[in-house]
C-alpha positions, 0 to 999 in steps of 0.5 A: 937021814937023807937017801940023796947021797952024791953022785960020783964022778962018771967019766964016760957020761962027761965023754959022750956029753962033750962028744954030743956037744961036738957034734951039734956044735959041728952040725950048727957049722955045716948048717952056718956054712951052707947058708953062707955058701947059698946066700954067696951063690944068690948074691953071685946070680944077682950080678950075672942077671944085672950083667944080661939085663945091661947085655940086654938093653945093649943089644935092643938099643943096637937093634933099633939103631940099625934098624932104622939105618937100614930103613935110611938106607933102603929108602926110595928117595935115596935109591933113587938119589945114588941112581940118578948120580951113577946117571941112571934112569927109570926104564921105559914101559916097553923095557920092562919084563915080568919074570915069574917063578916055577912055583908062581907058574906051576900055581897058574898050571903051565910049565916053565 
């Protein structure tokens, strides 16, 4: 006769066997949670970043178009054009005065 005789029924090893698979089965849904949670801050990130990258172009195209209306606008053709019409003129030779700065005569070594 055969020594294998049947195991009897343990209770307390079917309590700690689904107590285990409880817990891994806990442990692979925290794991599953964080992976979306991540995955959900990565995705969050993307359209921030494409927001500041359209902020971005924004703000390069206003600065090349107030650039060159600044360039439009401090021209001397066109300094000259107002100037004439609020009947201005250049002024003679002996009407100009050079002024120099403290610091342009302090480099020269006189005093101001």
């Amino acid at each position: 006769m055969s020594d294998h005789s049947p195991t009897p029924y343990d209770p307390s090893k079917r309590r700690v066997t689904i107590a285990l698979m409880l817990l891994a089965l806990a442990g692979v849904m925290a794991l599953a949670i964080a992976h979306i949670a991540r995955r959900q801050h990565v995705i969050r990130l993307g359209y921030e970043l494409s927001d500041a990258r359209s902020a971005h172009r924004k703000a390069l195209e206003e600065h090349r178009r107030l650039s060159l209306e600044r360039a439009m606008l401090r021209h001397p053709d066109r300094i000259r054009r107002i100037a004439a019409g609020a009947g201005l003129r250049p002024p003679e030779p002996e009407q100009i005065r050079v002024v120099r700065s403290r610091a342009a005569l302090a480099r020269r070594g006189r005093r101001p």
